[in-house]
C-alpha positions in Angstrom: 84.4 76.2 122.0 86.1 78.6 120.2 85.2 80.8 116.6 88.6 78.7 115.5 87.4 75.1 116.3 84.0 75.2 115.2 85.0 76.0 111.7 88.1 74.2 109.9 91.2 76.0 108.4 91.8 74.2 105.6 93.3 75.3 102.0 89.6 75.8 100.4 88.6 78.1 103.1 91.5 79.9 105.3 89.8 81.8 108.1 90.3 85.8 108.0 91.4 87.6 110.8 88.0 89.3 111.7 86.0 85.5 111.3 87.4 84.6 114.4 85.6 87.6 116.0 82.4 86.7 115.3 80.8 84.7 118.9 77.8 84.0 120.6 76.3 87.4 120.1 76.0 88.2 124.3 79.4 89.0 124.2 78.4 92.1 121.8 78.0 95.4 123.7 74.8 97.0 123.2 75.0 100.1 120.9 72.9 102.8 119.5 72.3 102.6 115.4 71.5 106.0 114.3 68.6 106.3 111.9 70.0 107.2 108.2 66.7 109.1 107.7 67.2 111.6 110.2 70.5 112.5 108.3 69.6 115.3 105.6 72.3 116.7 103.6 73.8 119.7 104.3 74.9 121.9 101.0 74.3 125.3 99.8 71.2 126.6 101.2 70.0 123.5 102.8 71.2 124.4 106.6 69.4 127.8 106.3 66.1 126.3 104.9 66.6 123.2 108.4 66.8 126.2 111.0 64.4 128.6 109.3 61.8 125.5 109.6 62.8 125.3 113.7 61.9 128.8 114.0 58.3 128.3 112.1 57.6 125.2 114.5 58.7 127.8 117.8 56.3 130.1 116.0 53.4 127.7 116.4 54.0 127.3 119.5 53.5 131.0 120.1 50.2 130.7 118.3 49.1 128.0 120.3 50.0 130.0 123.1 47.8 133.2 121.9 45.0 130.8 121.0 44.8 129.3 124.4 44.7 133.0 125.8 41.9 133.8 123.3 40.3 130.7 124.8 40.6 131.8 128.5 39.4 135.6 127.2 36.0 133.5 125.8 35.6 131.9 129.0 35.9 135.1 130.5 33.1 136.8 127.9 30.5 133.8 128.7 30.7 135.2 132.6 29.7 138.2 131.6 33.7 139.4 132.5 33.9 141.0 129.0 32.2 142.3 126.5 32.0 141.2 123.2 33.4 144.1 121.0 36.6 143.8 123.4 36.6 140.3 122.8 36.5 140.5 118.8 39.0 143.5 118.8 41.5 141.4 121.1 40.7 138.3 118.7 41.5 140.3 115.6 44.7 141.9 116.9 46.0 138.9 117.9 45.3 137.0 114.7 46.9 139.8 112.9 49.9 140.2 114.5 50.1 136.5 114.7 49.7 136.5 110.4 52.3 139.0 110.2 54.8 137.4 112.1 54.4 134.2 110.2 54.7 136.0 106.7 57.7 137.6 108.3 59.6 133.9 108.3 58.2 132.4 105.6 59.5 135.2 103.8 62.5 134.7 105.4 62.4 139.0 106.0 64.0 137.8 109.6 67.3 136.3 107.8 67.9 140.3 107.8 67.6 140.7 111.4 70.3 140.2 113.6 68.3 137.8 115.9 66.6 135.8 113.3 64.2 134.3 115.8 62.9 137.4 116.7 62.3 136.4 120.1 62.6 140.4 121.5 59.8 141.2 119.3 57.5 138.5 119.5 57.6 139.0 123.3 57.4 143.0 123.5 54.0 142.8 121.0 52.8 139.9 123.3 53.3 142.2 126.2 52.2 144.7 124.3 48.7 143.2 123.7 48.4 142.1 127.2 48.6 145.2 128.9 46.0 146.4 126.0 43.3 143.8 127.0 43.7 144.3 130.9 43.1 148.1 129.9 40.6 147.6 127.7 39.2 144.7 129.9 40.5 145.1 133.7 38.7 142.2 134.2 41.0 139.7 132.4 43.9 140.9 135.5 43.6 137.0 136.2 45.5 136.1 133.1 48.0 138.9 133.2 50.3 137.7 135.4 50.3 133.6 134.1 50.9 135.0 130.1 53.6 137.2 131.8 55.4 134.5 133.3 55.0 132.4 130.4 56.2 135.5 128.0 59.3 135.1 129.6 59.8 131.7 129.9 59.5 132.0 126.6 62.3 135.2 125.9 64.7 133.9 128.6 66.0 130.9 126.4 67.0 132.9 122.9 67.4 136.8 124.7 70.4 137.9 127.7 69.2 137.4 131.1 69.5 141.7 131.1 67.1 142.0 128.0 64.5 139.6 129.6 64.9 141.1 133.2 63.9 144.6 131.1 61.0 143.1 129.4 59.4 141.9 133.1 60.1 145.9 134.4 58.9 146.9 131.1 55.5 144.7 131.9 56.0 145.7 135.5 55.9 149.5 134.8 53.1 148.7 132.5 50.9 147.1 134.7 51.2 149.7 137.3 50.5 152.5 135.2 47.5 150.7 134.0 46.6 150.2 138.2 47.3 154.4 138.2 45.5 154.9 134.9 42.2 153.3 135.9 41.8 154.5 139.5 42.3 158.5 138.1 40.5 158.9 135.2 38.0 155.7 134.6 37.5 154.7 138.8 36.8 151.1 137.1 38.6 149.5 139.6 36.3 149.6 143.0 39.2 147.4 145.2 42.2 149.3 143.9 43.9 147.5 146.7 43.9 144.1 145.1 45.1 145.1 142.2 48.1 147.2 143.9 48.6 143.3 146.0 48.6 141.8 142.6 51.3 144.0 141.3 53.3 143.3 144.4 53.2 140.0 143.9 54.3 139.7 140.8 57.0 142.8 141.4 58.5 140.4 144.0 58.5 136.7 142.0 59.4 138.4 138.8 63.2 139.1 139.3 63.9 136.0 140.6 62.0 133.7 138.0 64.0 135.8 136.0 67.4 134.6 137.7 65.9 131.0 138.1 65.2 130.6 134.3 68.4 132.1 133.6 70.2 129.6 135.9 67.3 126.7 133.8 68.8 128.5 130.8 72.6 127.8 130.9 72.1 124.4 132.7 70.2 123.3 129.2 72.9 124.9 127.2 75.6 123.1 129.3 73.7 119.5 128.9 72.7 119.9 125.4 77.0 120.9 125.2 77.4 117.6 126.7 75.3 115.7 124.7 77.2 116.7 121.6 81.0 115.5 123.1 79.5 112.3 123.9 77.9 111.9 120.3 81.0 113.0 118.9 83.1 110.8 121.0 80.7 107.5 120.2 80.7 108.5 116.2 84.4 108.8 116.7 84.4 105.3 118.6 82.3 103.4 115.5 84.0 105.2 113.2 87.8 103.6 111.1 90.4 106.6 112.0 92.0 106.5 108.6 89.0 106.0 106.3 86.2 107.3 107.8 83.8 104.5 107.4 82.2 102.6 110.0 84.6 100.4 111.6 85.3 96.5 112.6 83.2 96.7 116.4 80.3 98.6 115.0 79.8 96.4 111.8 80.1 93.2 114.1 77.1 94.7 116.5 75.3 95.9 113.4 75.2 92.3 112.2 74.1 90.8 115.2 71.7 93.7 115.4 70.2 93.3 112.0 69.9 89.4 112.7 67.5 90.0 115.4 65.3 92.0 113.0 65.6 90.0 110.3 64.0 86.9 112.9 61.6 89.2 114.2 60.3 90.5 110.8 61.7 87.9 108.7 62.8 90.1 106.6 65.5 89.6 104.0 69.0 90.0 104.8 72.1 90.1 103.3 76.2 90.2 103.5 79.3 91.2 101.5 82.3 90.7 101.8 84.9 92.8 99.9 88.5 92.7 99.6 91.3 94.8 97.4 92.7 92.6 94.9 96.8 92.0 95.2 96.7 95.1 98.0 100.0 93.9 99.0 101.4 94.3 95.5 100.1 97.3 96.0 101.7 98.6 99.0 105.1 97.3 98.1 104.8 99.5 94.6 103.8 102.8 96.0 104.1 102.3 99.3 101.8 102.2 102.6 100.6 106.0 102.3 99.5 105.8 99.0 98.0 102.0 99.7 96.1 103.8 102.6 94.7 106.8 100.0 93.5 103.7 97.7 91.8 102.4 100.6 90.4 105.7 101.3 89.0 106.1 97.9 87.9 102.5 97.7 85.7 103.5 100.9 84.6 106.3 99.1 83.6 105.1 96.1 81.9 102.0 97.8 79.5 104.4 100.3 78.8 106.4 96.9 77.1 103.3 95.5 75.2 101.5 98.6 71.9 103.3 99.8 71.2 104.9 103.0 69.9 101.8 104.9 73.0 99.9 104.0 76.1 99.4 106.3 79.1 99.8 105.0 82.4 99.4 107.3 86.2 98.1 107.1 86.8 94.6 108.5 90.6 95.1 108.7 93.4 95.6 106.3 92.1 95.7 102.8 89.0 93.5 103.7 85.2 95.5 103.8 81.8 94.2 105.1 78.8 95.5 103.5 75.5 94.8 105.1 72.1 95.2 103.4 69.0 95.2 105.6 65.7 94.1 104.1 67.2 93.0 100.9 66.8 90.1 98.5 69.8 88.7 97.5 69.1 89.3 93.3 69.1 93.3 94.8 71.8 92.6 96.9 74.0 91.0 93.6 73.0 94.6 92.0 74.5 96.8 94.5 77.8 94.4 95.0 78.2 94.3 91.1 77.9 98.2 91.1 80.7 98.9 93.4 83.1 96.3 91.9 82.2 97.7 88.0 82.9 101.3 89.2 86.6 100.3 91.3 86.9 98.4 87.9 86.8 101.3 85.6 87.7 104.3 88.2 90.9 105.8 86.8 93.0 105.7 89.6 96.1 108.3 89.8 99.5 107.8 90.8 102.5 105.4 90.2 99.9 102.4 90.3 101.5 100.1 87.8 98.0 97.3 87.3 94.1 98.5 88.1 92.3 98.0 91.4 89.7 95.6 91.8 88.1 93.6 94.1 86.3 90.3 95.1 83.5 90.0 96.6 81.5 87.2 98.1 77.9 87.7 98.8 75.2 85.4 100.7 71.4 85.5 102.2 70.6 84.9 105.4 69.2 81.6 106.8 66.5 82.6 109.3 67.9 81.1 112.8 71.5 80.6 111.4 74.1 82.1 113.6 76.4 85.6 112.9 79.1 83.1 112.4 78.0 80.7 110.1 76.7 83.7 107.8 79.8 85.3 108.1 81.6 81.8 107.2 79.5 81.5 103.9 80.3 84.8 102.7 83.4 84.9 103.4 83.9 81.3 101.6 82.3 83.2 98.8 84.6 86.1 98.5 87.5 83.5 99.0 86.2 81.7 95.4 86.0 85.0 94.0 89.6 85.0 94.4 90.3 81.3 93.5 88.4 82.2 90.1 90.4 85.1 89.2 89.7 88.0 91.1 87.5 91.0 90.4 84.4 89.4 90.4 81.0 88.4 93.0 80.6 85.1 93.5 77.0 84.4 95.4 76.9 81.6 97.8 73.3 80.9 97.5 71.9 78.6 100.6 71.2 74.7 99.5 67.6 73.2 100.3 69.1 71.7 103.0 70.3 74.6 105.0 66.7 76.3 104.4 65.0 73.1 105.5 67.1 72.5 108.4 66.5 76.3 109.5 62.6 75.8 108.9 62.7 73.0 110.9 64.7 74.7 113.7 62.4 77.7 113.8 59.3 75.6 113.8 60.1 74.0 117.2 
């Protein structure tokens, strides 16, 4: 049975055009609801206080980094592989470099630079203090090569696959001189040959985990590319082409989506229905492009005056559905009253010969009613606003009956 034959068109309730769209909710294609709290407002300063908070989180994770190798350096020191005064001078270099760093960017001193991440740096001093403790401790050899790698895993995703390619021959040249330094002058080294093997080693893997992270590099960059089209293209897909607001397949999924929470929560829910007073009138006045600017700024002023959990999308034509999750309905009165005060009194500009209003029928939902039948109520609603005289909400509160029947129906 059809949405037309299980509700009547008569003269009290004539059926919209988007009623009839409203089914057994399998028919509704799964879709993802974006979360309105991960949306922050972009003005003025506000991007450049988002992306300087990234770069402080990638900072921690370059202390975490160093104090995982000041870990493996203690391990080292409780083998007897170190001495302690090398092991609280390579403690305290670290955690002042580390300090400085971090007062660089929350100073915001690295807005200056032209690579505000200040990857290059933070990966030379890294190298820098590396090559330091395997001088100062030729011991800690064993985690020279793994913090190398992990140096420029670490450079390879913000620098030029030549910068990081120079930072592994800087660390390679490094480490060999180190090798060259040691056997000379200090002899510390009594199996110069391992370490020259060592070097080799890493000589030969480096270049090419270079050129492999680099590959890594741009297939991340071409995926997280991708990612952004296909968000695009499903915002553009929920999305009304001429207002901007969400449109008539999104709000119907929305609905059926925020009817499952509402039975698994019981949480309160709630539905509008809006429509432009004498919008014909309206179009045969001024015409259909300045009709579609009032329906523009309608849409506008309506999303102006719900909150951020609210759904707000166009139904078709002039008619608007406005769905408020977790809402009672004398709340839900409050909100629809706003928006039709504030098209009341909006001074609206053009050849517009009476004011724009609207009516708007509200309801609550009955726990275990169907989309339809609570898109039927409100909509009967909005149609009595009009029957009363327009520019006005008229609730359609549920009778005892309805609330008894749904108790009963949820209880078995």
């Amino acid at each position: 049975m059809s949405a037309k034959d299980t509700i009547s068109n008569t003269d009290i309730f004539p059926l919209t055009e988007g009623l009839t769209e409203f089914g057994d909710s399998t028919s509704i294609a799964p879709m993802v609801f974006p979360d309105p709290a991960k949306y922050v407002q972009r003005k003025g300063g506000t991007v450049d206080k988002a992306r300087q908070a990234i770069r402080l989180k990638r900072l921690l994770f370059v202390c975490i980094s160093a104090e995982l190798y000041l870990l493996l350096l203690a391990g080292l020191h409780s083998q007897g592989l170190i001495a302690s005064p090398h092991l609280i001078a390579i403690a305290s270099v670290v955690s002042l470099v580390m300090l400085g760093f971090y007062g660089v960017f929350a100073s915001g001193l690295n807005q200056r630079a032209k690579e505000k991440n200040l990857t290059a740096p933070i990966a030379i001093f890294a190298l820098i203090i590396l090559l330091w403790t395997i001088y100062d401790a030729p011991q800690t050899q064993i985690v020279f090569v793994p913090f190398t790698f992990l140096i420029i895993a670490y450079a390879i995703y913000r620098l030029s696959q030549k910068k990081t390619l120079l930072i592994g021959m800087s660390a390679l040249i490094g480490y060999g001189a180190i090798i060259v330094l040691h056997y000379l002058y200090k002899s510390i080294w009594s199996d110069v040959k391992w370490a020259v093997l060592n070097w080799l080693v890493m000589a030969v893997t480096l270049p090419g985990f270079v050129m492999l992270a680099a590959r890594v590099r741009k297939l991340h960059s071409a995926l997280h590319k991708a990612s952004i089209k296909i968000r695009n293209i499903e915002e553009h897909a929920r999305r009304d082409q001429l207002l901007g607001c969400y449109n008539r397949r999104y709000m119907i999924a929305s609905l059926e989506e925020q009817k499952r929470l509402a039975d698994e929560t019981g949480a309160s829910l709630c539905l509008a229905v809006i429509d432009l007073d004498h919008f014909k009138s309206i179009n045969d006045e001024v015409g259909h492009l300045a009709g579609d600017e009032v329906l523009r700024t309608f849409a506008r002023v309506a999303q102006e005056n719900v909150r951020q959990c609210d759904i707000f999308g166009r139904y078709g034509g002039e008619e608007f559905v406005l769905i408020l999750p977790e809402t009672p309905l004398l709340s839900a009165l409050n909100i629809a009253e706003r928006i039709r005060a504030e098209v009341e009194r909006r001074c609206w500009q053009g050849k517009l010969k009476r004011p724009v209003t609207v009516s708007i029928g509200l309801t609550q939902y009955i726990p275990g009613e169907s989309v339809l039948d609570l898109f039927s109520r409100t909509d009967t609603a909005m149609y009595l606003a009009k029957r009363g005289g327009r520019n006005q909400v008229v609730v359609e509160e549920p009778s005892i009956e309805l609330w008894q029947a749904a108790e009963v129906e949820l209880q078995t």
